[in-house]
C-alpha positions in Angstrom: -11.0 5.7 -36.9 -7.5 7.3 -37.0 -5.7 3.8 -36.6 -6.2 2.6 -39.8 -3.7 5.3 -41.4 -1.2 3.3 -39.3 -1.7 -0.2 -40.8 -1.5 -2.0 -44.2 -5.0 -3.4 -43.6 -7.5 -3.3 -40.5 -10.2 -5.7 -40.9 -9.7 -9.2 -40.8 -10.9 -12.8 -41.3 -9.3 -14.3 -38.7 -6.6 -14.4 -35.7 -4.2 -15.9 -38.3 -4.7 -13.1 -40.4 -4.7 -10.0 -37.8 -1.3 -11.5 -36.6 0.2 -11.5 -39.6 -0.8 -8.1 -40.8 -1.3 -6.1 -37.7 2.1 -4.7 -37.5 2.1 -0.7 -37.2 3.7 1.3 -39.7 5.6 4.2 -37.7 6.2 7.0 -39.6 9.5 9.1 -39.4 9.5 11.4 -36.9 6.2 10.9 -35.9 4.6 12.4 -32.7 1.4 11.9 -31.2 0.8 15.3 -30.0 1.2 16.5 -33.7 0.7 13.7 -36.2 -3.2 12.7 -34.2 -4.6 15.3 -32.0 -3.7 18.4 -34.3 -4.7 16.0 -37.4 -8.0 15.5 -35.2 -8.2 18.8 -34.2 -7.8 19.8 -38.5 -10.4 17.3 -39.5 -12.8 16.8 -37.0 -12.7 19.7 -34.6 -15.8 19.9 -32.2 -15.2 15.3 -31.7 -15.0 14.9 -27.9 -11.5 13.9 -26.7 -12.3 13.9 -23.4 -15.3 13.5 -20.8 -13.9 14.6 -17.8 -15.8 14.9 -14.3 -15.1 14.4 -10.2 -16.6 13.4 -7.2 -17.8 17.7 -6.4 -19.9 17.4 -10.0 -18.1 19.5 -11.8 -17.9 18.5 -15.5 -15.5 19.5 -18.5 -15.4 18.6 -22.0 -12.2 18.8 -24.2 -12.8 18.6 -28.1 -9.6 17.6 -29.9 -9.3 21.3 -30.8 -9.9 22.6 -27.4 -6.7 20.1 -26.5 -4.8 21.3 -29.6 -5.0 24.5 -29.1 -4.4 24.1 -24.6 -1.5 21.8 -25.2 -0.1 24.4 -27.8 -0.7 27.1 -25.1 1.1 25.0 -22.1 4.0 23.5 -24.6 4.5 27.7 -25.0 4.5 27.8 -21.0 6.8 24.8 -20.1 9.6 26.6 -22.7 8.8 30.1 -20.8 9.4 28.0 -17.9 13.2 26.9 -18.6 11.7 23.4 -20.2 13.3 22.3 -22.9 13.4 18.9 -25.2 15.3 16.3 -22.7 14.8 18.1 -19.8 12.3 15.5 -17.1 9.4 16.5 -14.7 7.3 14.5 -12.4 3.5 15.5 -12.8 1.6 14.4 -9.3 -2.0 15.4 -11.1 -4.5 12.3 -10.0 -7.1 12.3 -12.5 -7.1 16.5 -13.6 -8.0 17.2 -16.8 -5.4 18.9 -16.6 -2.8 15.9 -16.9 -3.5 15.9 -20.6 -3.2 19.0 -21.5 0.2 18.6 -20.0 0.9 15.3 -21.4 0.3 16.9 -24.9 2.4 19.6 -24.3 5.2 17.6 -23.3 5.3 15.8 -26.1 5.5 18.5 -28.2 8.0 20.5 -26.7 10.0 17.2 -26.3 10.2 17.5 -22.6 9.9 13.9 -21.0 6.9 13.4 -18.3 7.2 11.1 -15.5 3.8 10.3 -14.3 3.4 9.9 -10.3 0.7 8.6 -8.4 -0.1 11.4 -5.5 0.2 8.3 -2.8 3.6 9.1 -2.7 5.0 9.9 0.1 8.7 12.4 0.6 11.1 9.3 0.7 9.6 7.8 -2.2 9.8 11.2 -3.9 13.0 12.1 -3.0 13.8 8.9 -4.6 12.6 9.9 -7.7 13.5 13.0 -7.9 17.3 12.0 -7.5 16.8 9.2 -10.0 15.3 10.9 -12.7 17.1 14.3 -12.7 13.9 16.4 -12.4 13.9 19.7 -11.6 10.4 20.4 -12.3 7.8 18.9 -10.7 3.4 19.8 -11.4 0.6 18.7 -9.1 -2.5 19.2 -7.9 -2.9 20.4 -4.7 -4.7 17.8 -2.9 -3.8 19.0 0.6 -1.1 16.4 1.1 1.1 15.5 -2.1 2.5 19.2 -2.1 3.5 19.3 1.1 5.5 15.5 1.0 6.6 16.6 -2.5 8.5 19.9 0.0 9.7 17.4 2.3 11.6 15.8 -0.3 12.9 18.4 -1.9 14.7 20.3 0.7 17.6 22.4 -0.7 17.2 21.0 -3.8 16.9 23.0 -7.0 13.1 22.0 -8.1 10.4 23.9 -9.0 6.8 23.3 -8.1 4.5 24.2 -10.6 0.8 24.1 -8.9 -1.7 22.5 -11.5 -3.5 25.7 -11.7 -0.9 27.8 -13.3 -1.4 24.8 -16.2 -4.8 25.9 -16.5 -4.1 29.8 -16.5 -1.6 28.8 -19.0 -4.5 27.5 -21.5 -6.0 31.2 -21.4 -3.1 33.3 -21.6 -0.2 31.9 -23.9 -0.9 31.6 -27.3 -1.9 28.5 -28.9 0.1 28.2 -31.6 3.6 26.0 -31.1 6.2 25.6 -33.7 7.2 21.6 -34.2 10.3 20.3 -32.4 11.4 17.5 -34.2 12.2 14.3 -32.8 13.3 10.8 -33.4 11.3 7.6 -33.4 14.1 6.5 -31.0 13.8 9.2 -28.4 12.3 9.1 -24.9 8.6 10.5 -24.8 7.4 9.3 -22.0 9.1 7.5 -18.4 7.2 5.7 -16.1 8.4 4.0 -12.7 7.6 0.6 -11.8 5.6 -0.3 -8.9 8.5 -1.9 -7.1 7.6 -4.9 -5.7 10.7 -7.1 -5.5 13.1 -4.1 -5.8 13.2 -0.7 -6.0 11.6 1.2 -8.7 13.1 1.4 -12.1 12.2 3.7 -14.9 10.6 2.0 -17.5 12.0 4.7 -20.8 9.4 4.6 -23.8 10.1 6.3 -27.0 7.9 8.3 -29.6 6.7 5.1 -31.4 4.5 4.3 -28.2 1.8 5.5 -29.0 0.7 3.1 -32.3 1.6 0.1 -30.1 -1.7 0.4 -28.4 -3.7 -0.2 -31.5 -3.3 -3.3 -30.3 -4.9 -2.2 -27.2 -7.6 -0.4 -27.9 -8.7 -1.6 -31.4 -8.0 -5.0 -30.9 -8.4 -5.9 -27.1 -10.6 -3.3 -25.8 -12.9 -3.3 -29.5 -13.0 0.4 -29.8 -14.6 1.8 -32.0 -16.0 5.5 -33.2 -18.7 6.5 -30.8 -17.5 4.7 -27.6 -17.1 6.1 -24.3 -14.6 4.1 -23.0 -13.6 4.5 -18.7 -10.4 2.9 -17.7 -9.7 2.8 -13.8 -6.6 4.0 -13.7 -5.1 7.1 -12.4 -2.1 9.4 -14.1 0.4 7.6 -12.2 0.1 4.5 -14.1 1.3 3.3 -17.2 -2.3 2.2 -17.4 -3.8 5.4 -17.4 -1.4 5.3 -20.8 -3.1 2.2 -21.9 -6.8 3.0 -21.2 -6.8 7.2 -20.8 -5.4 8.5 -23.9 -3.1 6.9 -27.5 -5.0 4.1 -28.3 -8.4 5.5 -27.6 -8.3 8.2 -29.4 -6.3 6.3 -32.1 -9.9 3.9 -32.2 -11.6 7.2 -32.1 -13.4 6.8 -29.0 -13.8 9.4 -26.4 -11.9 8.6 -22.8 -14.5 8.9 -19.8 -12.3 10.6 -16.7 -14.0 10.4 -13.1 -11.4 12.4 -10.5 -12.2 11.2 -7.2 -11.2 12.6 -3.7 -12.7 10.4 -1.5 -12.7 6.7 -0.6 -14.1 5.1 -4.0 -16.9 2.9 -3.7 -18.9 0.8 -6.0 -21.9 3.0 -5.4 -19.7 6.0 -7.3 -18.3 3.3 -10.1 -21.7 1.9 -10.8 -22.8 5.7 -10.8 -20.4 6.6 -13.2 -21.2 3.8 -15.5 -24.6 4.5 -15.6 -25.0 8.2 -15.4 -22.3 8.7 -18.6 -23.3 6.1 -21.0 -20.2 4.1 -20.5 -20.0 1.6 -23.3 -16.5 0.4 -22.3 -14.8 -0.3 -19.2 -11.6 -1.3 -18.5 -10.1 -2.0 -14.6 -8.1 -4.7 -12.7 -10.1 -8.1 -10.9 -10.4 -6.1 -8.0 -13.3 -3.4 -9.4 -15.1 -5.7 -10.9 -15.2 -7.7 -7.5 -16.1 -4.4 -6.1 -19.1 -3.8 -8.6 -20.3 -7.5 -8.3 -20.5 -7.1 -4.5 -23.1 -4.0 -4.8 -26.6 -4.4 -5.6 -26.0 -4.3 -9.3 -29.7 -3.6 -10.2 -30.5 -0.7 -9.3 -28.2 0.9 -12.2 -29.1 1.1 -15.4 -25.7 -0.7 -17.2 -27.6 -0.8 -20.6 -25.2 0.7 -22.5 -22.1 -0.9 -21.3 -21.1 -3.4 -23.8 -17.3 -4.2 -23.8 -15.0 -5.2 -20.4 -11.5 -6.2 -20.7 -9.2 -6.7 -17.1 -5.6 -6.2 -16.3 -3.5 -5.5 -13.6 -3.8 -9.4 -11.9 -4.7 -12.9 -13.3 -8.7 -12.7 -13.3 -10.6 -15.5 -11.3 -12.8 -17.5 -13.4 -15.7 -17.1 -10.7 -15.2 -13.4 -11.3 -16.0 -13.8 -15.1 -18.8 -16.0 -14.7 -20.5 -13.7 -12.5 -20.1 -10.4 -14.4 -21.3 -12.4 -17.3 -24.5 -13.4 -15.4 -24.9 -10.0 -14.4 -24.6 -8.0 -17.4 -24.1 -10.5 -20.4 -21.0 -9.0 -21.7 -17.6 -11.4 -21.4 -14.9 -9.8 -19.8 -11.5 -10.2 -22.2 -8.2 -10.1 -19.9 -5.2 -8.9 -21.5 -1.4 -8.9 -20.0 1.5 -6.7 -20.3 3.4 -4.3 -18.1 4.4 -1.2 -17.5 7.7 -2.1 -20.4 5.1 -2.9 -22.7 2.1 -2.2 -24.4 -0.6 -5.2 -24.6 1.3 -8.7 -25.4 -1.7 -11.6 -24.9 -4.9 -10.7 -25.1 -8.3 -12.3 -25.8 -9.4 -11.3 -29.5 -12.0 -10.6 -31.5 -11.5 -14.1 -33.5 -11.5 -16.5 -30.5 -13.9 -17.3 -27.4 -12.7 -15.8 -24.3 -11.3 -18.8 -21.4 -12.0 -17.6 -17.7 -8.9 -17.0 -16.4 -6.6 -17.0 -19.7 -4.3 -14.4 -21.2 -5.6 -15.5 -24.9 -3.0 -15.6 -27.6 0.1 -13.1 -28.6 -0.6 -9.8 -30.2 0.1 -9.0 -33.2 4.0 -7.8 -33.9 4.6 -9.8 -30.6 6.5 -12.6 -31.1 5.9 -14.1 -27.6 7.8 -18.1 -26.6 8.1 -19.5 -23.4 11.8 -20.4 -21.9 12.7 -23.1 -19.5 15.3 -22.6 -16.8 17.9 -23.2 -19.6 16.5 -20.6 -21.6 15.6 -23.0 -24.3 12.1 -22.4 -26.0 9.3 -24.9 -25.4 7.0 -26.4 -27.6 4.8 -28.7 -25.5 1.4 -27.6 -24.1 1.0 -27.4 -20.8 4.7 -26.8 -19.3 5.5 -24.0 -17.6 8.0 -21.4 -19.5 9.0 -17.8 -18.6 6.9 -15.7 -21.0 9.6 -14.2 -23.2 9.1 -11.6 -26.2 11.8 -12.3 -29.2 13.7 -9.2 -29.9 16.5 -10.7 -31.6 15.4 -9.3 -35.5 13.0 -6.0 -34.1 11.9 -5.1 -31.2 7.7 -4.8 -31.5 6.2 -1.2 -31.5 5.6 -0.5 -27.8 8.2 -2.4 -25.9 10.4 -0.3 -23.4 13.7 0.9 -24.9 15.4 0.2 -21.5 15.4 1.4 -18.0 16.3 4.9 -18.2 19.9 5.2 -16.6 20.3 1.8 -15.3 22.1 0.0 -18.4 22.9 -2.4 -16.0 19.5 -3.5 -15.2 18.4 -3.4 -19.0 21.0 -5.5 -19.8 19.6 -8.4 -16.9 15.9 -8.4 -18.6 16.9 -8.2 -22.3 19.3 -10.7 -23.3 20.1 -13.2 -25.8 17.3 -11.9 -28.3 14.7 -11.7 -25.8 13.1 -9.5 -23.6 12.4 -11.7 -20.4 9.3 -10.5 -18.3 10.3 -12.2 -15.0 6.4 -13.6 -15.4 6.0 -17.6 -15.7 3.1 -18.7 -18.1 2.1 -22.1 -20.0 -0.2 -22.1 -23.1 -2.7 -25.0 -23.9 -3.6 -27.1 -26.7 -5.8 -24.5 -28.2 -3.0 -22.2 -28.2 -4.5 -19.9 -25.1 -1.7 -19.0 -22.5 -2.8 -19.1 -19.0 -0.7 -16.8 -15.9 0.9 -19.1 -13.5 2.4 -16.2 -11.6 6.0 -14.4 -11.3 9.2 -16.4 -11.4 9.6 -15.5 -7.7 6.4 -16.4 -7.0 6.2 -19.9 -8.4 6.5 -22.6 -5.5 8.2 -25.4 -5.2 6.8 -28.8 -3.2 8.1 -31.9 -2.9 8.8 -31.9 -6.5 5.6 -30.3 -7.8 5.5 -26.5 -8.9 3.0 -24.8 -7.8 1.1 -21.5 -9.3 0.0 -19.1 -6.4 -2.9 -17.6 -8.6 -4.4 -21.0 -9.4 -4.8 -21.5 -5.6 -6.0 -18.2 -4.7 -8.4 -19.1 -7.4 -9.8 -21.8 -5.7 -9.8 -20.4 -2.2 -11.6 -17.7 -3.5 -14.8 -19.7 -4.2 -15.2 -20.3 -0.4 -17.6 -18.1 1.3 -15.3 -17.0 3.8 -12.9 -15.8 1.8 -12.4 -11.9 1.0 -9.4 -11.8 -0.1 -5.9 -14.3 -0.3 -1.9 -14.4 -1.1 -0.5 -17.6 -1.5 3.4 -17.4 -0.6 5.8 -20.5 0.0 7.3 -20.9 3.7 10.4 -23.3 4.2 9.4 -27.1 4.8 12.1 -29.6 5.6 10.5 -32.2 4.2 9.0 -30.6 1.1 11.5 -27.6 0.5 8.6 -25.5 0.0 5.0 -25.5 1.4 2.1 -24.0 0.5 1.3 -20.5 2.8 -2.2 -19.1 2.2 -3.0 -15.4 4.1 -6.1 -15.1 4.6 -8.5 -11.9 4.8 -11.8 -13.1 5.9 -15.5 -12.0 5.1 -17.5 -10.6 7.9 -18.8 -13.1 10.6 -15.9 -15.3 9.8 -14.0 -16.7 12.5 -10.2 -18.0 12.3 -10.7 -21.1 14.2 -9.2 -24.6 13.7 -11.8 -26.1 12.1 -12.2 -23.3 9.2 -8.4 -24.2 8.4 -8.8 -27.7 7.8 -12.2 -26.6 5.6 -10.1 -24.0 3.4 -7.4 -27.2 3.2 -10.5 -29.3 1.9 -12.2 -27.1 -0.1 -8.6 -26.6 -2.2 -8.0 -31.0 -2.4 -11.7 -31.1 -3.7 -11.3 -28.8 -6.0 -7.6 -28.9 -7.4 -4.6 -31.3 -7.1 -4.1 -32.5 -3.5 -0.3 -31.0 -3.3 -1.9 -27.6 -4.0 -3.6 -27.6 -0.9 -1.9 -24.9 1.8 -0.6 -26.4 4.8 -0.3 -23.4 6.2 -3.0 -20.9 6.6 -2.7 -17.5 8.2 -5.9 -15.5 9.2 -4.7 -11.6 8.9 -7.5 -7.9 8.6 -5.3 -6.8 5.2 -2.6 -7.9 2.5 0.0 -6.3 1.7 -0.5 -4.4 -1.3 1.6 -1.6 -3.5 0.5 1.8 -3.8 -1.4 0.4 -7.7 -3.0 -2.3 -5.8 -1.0 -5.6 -6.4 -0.1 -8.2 -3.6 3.1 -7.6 -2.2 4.1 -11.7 -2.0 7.6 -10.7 -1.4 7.1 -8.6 1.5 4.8 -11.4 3.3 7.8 -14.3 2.8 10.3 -11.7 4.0 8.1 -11.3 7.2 7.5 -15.4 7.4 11.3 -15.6 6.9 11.9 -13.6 10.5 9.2 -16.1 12.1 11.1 -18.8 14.1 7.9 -21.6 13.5 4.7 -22.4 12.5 2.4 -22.3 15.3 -1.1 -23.0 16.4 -4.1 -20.8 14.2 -5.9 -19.4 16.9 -3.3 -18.0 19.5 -0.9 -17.2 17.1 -3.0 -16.6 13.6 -0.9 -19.3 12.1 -2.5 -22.4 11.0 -0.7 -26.2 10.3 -3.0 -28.4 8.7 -2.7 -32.4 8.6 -1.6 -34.0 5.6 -3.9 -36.6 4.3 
């Protein structure tokens, strides 16, 4: 387990202890690329890095001295290329093995990836493209992301390098690389947010990355020598960097990859699973809802013992039922795409449905009112903020790459504000309430869209839900829920005012939507989360609330 060269001490008696001791130690100059894989690749050559395998059947495995001795081989490529340390490039590569080859290759030659999801379409390309600098882009030819990535170029001076010359690369240039040093300080990797109350910014992390997701895998996910570990994600995440690749092998676990093509269903993920011996699995509420809607026993899931969840708050009823299924308890962890794991559910304590858990260690995490003063008492509802005033913890974004401006707006004062609203209870666990912008405001009461999803999920007609606020003279704010229903489900009058119940039996009257809006889909970002902004700005160009049935909007009585 190559983590423990990284701390003062690894095993602990308790949280108190892990969060006092936890810290990493980064050395000088360190990079991943060198300082673990080519370490790996010294002392344990023929250990599997990666398990990689698609929808077609085709299978690959990568030893940590096959990836050495590739990324040495495509770092030798990129410079032959016109690559050089600074220079960016946007990789479009899915789930390819390929990816991290490339990723490893990068780092070494000090060029600075950006990770893109092939969803993208030209515009959002173009955008990039302009915003980052790039004149290189790589991808997988999937029959439509070259094509858009074209569109968006235009006249512009990029080169498209097609995912196979990577490959060719691994045969033909040689595989060793001289070291290009760097600073802990520089930019190793960029990722762009998802964008869903503004346009994308690039999130700039820096060569010390890396051993903040001990945290992540050691202490959240449990990794451990021997695992197979399968995260969800695809390349274009800064989950796929959580899940796919430093803290994994920094456990010394081997990452599972499955590239699909195809629509993903929970026939292939449950396949997966079972056919490779998956011991881990990490994915957002969504896939687990997914695998929980299949007929579960036909797979064997014997070997699966850990499941941690990210991405969205995670429904109690969710957890209850994977537990029942399976026996293992999911542990949901939070962070974003500027961070590295910040809460978590550890080792030392019993998991809560629904809860964050407690701070990592090196995070130093308080909640801030609207005056930006800390609070102490349980059960208030803060801004989850991460002190930055004395050092910043390994992992946490160095800014938004060329947008000073907007770094400045999220890290002030000695904190790094998330935007994300939060409160912790008596035990100490904190517990998502949803983002600042999210948070609504009735007749005086503050209301957390995720609690009532929560409960409106527990309804049997109930696939899917967003909770927005529409205006309300009387209230300021009322309660909006958009409904997706479950097949044979009808939006009629009377299932309105049975949703309205179901959420005053089960929760505090004043949570209960008095508006309710039947729709077939949500919303969603191209990674899967609600787009809440987008359905008030479309409620917002609605003159009224109107009758349920000729006009999908429903106005339930108060009572």
């Amino acid at each position: 387990m190559f983590f423990q060269r990284f701390l003062k001490k690894y095993v602990f008696d308790n949280y108190d202890d892990y969060k006092e001791n936890a810290t990493p130690i980064v050395p000088e100059n360190f990079n991943f690329a060198y300082d673990v894989v080519d370490v790996f690749a010294q002392e344990m050559p023929n250990k599997v890095a990666i398990l990689w395998t698609n929808d077609s059947g085709e299978k690959k495995e990568i030893t940590f001295k096959m990836l050495s001795d590739m990324s040495n081989a495509v770092a030798n490529f990129l410079v032959a290329r016109g690559m050089g340390r600074g220079d960016t490039v946007l990789l479009f590569l899915r789930r390819r093995w390929e990816y991290w080859v490339l990723m490893m290759a990068a780092h070494k030659a000090g060029v600075i990836p950006i990770p893109s999801t092939n969803q993208l379409k030209a515009e959002d390309i173009k955008y990039r493209l302009k915003m980052a600098d790039a004149r290189f882009v790589v991808a997988f030819d999937d029959g439509v992301v070259v094509d858009e990535i074209k569109k968006a170029i235009e006249d512009a001076d990029v080169n498209i390098i097609d995912s196979s010359e990577i490959a060719d690369a691994c045969e033909k240039y040689p595989t060793t690389f001289e070291r290009v040093k760097n600073e802990n300080t520089d930019t190793m990797v960029v990722y762009f947010t998802s964008g869903t109350t503004d346009m994308p910014k690039m999130v700039a992390h820096n060569f010390a990355y890396p051993l903040g997701h001990i945290n992540t895998a050691v202490y959240w996910q449990q990794l451990t020598d021997g695992d197979i570990h399968f995260t969800l994600s695809e390349s274009g995440w800064a989950k796929c960097s959580w899940g796919k690749m430093y803290g994994q092998w920094l456990a010394g676990a081997t990452v599972f990859v499955f590239d699909f093509s195809r629509v993903f269903t929970a026939r292939d993920l449950l396949g997966a699973i079972s056919e490779n011996h998956i011991t881990s699995f990490c994915a957002p509420p969504t896939a687990y809802k997914m695998i929980l809607s299949a007929n579960m026993s036909k797979y064997d899931l014997s070997a699966l013992k850990k499941a941690s969840v990210a991405g969205e708050a995670l429904n109690p009823e969710v957890f209850e039922r994977f537990m029942e299924k399976t026996g293992v308890k999911m542990r949901e962890g939070f962070g974003q795409t500027e961070t590295c794991v910040m809460l978590f559910n550890n080792p030392w304590i019993e998991p809560k449905p629904g809860s964050m858990g407690m701070p990592a260690a090196g995070w130093d995490i308080v909640l801030l009112d609207e005056r930006a003063r800390p609070i102490a008492e349980p059960n208030t509802v803060g801004e989850i903020c991460v002190t930055t005033a004395d050092k910043k913890p390994t992992g946490l974004f160095q800014g938004y790459h060329k947008n000073e401006k907007q770094t400045d707006i999220v890290c002030r004062d000695g904190y790094y504000h998330t935007g994300d609203m939060a409160y912790f209870d008596t035990d100490g666990y904190f517990w998502f309430v949803g983002r600042n912008d999210d948070l609504i405001k009735t007749s005086g009461y503050r209301v957390s869209p995720f609690e009532v999803e929560s409960v409106l999920l527990t309804h049997p007609a109930v696939r899917e839900v967003a909770v927005t606020a529409v205006p309300d003279a009387s209230r300021g704010q009322a309660v909006k829920a958009t409904v997706v229903l479950n097949k044979y489900f009808q939006p009629t009058d009377v299932l309105v005012r049975q949703l309205q119940d179901h959420v005053r039996m089960n929760t505090a009257h004043y949570k209960s939507p008095r508006v309710i809006e039947f729709v077939d889909t949500l919303p969603m970002t191209i990674s899967g989360k609600i787009r809440r902004a987008l359905i008030r700005t479309l409620d917002s160009a609605k003159e009224s609330i109107v009758d349920p049935i000729k006009n999908t909007i429903g106005l339930g009585e108060d009572k």
